[in-house]
N, C-alpha and C positions, 0 to 999 in steps of 0.2 A: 209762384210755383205752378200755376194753373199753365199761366202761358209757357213756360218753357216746357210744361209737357206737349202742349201745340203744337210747338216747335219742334219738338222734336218727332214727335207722329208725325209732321207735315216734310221733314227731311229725309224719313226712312220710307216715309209713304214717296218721293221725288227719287229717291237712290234705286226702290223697289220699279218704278215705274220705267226707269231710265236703261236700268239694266235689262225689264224685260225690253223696251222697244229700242235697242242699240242692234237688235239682229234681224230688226220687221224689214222687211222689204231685202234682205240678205241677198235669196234665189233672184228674186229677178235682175241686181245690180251685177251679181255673180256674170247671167248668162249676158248683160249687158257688156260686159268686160269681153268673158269668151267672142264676141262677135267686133270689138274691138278690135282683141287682138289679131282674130284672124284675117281684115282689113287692114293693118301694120303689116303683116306677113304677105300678105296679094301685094301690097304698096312696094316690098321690099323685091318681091320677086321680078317685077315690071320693071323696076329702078334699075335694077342689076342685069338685066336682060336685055333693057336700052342703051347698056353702055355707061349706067349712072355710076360712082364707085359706091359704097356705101356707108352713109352717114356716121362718125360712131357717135353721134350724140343719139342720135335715132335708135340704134341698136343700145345704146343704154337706159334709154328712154321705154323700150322695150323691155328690157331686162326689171327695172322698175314697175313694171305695172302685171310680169309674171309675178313676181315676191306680191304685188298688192292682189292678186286674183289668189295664190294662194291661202291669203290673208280673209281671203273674202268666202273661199271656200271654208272654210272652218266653221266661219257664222250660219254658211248657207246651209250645211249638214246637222246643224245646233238646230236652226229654223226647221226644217224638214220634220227633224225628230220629234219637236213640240206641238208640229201642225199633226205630226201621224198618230200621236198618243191622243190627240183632240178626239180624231175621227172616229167612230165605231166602228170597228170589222175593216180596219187598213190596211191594206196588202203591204205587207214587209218590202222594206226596201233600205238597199245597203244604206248603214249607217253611215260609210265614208263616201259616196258616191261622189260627190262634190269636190272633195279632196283625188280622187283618181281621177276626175273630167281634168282636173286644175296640171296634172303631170302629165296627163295624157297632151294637152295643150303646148305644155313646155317641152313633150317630145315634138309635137310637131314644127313648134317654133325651132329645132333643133336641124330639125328636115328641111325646112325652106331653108334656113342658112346655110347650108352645104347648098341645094341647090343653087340658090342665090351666088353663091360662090363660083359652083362651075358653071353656070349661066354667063357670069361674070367673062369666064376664059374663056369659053367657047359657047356662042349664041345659039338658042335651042328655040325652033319653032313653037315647038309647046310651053314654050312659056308662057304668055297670054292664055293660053288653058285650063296651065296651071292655076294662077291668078284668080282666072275666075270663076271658077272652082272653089279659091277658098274666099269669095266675096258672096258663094251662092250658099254656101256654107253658113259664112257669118248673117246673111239677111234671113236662113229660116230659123236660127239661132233668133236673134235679135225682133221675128215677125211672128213667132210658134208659128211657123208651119211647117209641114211633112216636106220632110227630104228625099230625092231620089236618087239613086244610084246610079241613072247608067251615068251620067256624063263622067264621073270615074273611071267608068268600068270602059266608054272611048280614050279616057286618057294612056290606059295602058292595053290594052288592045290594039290600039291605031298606031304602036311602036314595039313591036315584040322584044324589042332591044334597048325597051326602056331601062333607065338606069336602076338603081339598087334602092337608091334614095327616094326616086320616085315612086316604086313601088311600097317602100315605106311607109311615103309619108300619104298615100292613097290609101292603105291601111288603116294609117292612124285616123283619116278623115271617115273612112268606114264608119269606124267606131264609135268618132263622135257624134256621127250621123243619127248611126243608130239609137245612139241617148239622148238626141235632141228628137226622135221621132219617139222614143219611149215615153217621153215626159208628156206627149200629147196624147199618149194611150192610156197613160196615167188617170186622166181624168183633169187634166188643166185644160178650161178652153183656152182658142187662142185669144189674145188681142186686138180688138179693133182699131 
């Protein structure tokens, strides 16, 4: 009798332990992802811009790993909330955050594929700009460091006749600029 109560403390104690560390390390896999895929999207933009056609295994491949950043923003917003309830005196911070970075993403992946497309039919100088732009993007993503803005702000500036999309999807990079430099004023250092 003894030991099956062991046993069974030793189970709920393995289930209890498992569920809390199933979300540890969430945020950081999260913004590993985000910098992922913004490196698939430079890749895709360059491809298309060289004349490459584009992959659809690639593009599904893609698609798969928005639904998995989705997947990952839910844990990472779960994580946040248990580290901010930890902290004493934590400045509030959106509960879905991680969940809007994760659509915010999949609008931009939305953006480079239209570009990617008319890139495709008609060859745009700024394409290589474009590209890397979203590779300087994903490395302060992926490196915590502060982001700056102008070389955006030359993307559409240096072409008053920039396209729709482009301006867009310089928006949407704004944005995520801005949450990838907020999380450093948050109080995360960066990474060595």
């Amino acid at each position: 009798m003894t030991r099956a109560i062991e046993v069974g403390i030793g189970v709920f104690v393995g289930i209890g332990v498992s569920l809390l560390l199933r979300g540890a390390g969430a945020t950081a896999r999260f913004e590993a992802e985000c910098a992922l895929l913004l490196r698939r999207f430079a890749r895709a933009l360059r491809a298309s811009a060289g004349g490459v056609a584009l992959d659809p295994d690639a593009e599904s491949a893609t698609r798969v790993h928005l639904r998995g950043l989705a997947a990952l923003s839910r844990a990472a917003d779960i994580e946040t909330r248990v580290l901010l309830r930890r902290r004493a005196g934590a400045q509030s911070v959106d509960p879905e955050r991680h969940r809007k970075l994760a659509c915010l993403v999949a609008r931009i992946h939305q953006d480079c594929a239209l570009l990617a497309r008319s890139y495709a039919a008609t060859p745009d100088p700024h394409a290589d700009c474009v590209a890397d732009a979203l590779d300087r993007v994903a490395d302060g993503w992926q490196h915590r460091r502060r982001l700056d803005h102008r070389p955006l702000d030359e993307l559409t500036t240096a072409d008053p006749m920039a396209s729709g999309t482009l301006r867009f999807l310089v928006d949407d990079l704004r944005l995520l600029m801005r949450a990838g430099n907020g999380r450093l004023v948050a109080g995360r250092a960066p990474q060595t």
